[in-house]
N, C-alpha and C positions, 0 to 999 in steps of 0.2 A: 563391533568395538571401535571407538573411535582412536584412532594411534596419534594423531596430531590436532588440536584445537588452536584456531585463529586465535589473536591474542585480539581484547575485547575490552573497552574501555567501558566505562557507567557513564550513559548519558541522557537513559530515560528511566521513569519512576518504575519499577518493576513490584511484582506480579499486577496485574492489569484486575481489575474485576471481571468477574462475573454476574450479571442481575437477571432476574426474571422481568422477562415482560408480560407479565401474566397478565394485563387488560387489552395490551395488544393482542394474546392469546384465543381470548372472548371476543371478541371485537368478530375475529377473522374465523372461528369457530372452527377451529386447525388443529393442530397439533401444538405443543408447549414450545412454545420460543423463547430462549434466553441468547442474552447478549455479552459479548468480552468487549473490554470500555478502551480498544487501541486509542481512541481521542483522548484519553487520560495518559498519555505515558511522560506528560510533561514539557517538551521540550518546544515552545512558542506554540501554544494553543495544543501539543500532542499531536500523535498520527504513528502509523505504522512503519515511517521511516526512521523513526528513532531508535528502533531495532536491529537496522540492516547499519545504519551511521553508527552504532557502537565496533563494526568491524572492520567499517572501512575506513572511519578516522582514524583508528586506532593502526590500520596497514598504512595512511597515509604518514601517520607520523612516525612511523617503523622505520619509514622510507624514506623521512628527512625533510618532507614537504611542507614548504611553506603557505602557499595559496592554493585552494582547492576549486577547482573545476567543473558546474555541472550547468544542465538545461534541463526546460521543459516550457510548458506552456504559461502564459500571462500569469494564471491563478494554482500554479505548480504549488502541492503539498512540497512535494519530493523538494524544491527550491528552499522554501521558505525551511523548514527544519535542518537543510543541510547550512542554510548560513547561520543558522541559530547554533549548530555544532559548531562550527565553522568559529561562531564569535567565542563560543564558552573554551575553546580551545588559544585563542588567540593567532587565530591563522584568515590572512586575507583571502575572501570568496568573491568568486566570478561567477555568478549567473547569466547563462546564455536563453532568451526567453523568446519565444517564437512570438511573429508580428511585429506590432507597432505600440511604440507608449499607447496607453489608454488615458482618455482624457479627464478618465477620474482616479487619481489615486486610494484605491481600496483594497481590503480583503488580502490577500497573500500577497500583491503585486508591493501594499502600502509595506506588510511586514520585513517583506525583502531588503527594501531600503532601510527603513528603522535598524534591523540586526547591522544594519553596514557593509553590504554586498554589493560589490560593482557588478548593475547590469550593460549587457550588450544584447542588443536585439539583432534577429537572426533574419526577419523577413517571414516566411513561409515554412521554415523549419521549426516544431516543436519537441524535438525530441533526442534532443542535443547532436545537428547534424555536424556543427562547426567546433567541437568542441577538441579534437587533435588541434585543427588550425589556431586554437585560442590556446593552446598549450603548446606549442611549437613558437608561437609570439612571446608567452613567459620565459620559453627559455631563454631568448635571443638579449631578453630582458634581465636575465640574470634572476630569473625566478626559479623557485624548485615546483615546477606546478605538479597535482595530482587529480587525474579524471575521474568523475564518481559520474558513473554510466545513468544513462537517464533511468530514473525511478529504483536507484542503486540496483538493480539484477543483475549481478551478474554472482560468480559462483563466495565471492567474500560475504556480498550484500546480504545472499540469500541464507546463509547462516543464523540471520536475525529469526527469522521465522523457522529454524531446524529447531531451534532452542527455544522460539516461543510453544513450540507442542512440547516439548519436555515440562515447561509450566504450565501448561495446561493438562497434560496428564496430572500433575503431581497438584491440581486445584480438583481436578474430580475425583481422584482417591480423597484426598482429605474431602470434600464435598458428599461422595457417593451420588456422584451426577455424571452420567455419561450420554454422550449426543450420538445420534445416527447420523448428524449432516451437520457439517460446516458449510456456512453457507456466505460469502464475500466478492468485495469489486476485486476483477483480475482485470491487468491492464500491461504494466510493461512485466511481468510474470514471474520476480523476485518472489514476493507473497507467497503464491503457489506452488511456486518450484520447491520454497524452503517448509512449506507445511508438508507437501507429501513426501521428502525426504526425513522432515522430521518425525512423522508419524511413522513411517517405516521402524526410522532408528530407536524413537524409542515407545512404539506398540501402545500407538494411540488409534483404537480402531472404530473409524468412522468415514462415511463419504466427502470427500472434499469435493465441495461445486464452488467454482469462479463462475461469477455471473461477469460475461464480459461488457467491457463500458465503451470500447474503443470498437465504433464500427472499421472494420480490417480492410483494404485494399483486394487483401488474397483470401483463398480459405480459410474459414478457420481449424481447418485440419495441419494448416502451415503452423499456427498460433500452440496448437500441442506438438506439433515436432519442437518448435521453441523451445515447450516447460519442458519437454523428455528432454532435451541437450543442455537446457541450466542445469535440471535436476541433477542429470548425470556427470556434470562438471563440479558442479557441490558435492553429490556423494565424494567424487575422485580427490578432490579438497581436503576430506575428513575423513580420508584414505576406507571407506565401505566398500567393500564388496560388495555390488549392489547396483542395475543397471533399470531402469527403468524405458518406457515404450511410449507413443506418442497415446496410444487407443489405451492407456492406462488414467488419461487426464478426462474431467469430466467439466466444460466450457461451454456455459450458454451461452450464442450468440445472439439469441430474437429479442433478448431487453436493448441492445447499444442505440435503439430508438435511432434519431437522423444522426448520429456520430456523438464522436467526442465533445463533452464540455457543451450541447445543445440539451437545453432544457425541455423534456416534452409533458403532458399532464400523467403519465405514470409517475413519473420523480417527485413533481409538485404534490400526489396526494399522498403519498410515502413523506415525503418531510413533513407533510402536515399532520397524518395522522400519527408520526413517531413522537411529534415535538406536544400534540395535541392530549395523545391518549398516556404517555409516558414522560415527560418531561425533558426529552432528549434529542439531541441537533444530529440533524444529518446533512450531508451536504451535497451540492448539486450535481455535482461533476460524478463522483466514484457511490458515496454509500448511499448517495438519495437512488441512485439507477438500480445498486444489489437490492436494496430493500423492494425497492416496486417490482424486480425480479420477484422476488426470494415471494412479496404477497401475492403475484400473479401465479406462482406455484401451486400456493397454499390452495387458494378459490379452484384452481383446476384440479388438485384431490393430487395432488404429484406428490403427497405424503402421508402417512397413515396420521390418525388422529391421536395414536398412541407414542407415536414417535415424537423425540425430541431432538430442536432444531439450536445450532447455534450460530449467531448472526455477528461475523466478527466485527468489528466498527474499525473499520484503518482512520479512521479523523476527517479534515477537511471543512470546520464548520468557519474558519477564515473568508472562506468563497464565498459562503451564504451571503453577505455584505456585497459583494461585486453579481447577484442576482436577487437584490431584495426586489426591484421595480417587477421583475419576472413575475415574484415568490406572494404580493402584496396583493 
């Protein structure tokens, strides 16, 4: 039983669909794959951070904050939608963006500026290493700054996805559609953490695999003690009893290809055959990499033919434009 719920503002289009990709299906001669449409949830092109940004703008402005704080990379989902909260709120945002300007203004980097986000580049860091130091300068400045941790996980963000498995339970009763695998891009581990607490709490039963995107410095066994300590910080959040273990996470690491944000030919025929067979964008960085995961499964028999797969879509089709020369 939950005894305390974050307070939660409306900032993305909710219930998200469900579709069949049933030519995809035939194609790969697999099992039934169906997909939940996180790229729809509205908020500057959608993505799966519009879920976790319903909790922590909502903590930010609890707290009195005027300008919001976050980072990540050039072509950051997580960036572009928290300054799109950020403007629909009327609160100035600070994007800290690893590297250097890029010499073409595209794709998420263009968005960023449009919503009206002051960027600062970081150099070498993507993953908001400077972002205390950029909120210790607000203060000095007479700002009320608030840090929204890179790719929101932390135990507020991850809320988003506790309560997107509640709607998704409550779309396959009304449906009478139930999946054996969730199948999605897992990177900074908000996502993850808050689907298998979600499933937990409210008895959505099925395998959750993050395909990870992010080739890791360390183990990836480092990477589930991670989601076991968000996880376990969410539960404690929304007061559960309830403790979860690192060998409870299930993390592929052999798709993250040469790293992050590198394009390899698994991603390219995944966005091609998604965009090709079904109508639908993926994007280079997070869902093109799960996807080519998730069909490289398929082909090696890693699922019965009877079994049903669900492919969640976190968004991301902004980037596509910042690797069209790649993609053409």
């Amino acid at each position: 039983m939950i005894h305390t719920l974050p307070h939660r503002i409306k900032l993305a289009c909710l219930p998200t669909p469900i579709h069949n990709l049933s030519r995809l299906s035939r194609y790969l001669g697999g099992p039934a794959i169906y997909i939940k449409r996180d790229d729809q949830t509205g908020l500057a092109f959608g993505g799966n951070k519009a879920r976790k940004l319903e909790f922590l703008i909502a903590d930010a402005e609890d707290r009195g904050a005027d300008t919001i704080i976050t980072g990540g990379a050039v072509q950051s989902n997580h960036c572009r939608q928290t300054a799109a909260a950020a403007a629909s709120r009327g609160l100035h945002c600070i994007v800290v963006l690893g590297g250097s300007p890029p010499t073409d203004s595209t794709g998420n980097y263009f968005l960023d500026a449009l919503l009206g986000a002051e960027i600062v580049w970081s150099s070498s860091g993507r993953k908001g290493e400077s972002l205390d130091d950029i909120g210790r300068e607000c203060v000095v400045e007479g700002k009320k700054p608030y840090i929204v941790p890179y790719g929101g996980s932390n135990a507020i963000g991850a809320c988003g996805y506790v309560f997107a498995m509640k709607e998704l339970g409550m779309q396959s009763r009304d449906l009478d559609l139930y999946f054996d695998y969730i199948v999605f891009a897992s990177s900074s581990g908000g996502t993850q953490a808050g689907m298998t607490v979600g499933a937990h709490l409210f008895g959505v039963q099925c395998d959750i695999v993050g395909i990870d995107v992010d080739k890791r410095t360390g183990d990836i066994l480092q990477y589930s003690a991670r989601l076991a300590e968000l996880s376990n910080s969410t539960a404690q959040l929304l007061k559960m009893d309830t403790t979860f273990e690192a060998k409870e996470f299930t993390v592929r690491s052999e798709y993250s290809g040469k790293g992050y944000a590198v394009l390899g030919e698994r991603e390219k025929e995944a966005i091609h055959l998604l965009a090709r067979s079904e109508g639908i964008l993926l994007d280079p960085v997070y869902t093109g990499k799960a996807m080519g995961g998730l069909i490289d499964l398929i082909r090696n028999r890693s699922f019965g033919t009877n079994e049903k797969i669900l492919f969640w879509h976190t968004g991301g089709a902004p980037a596509l434009f910042a690797y069209s020369h790649d993609l053409s």
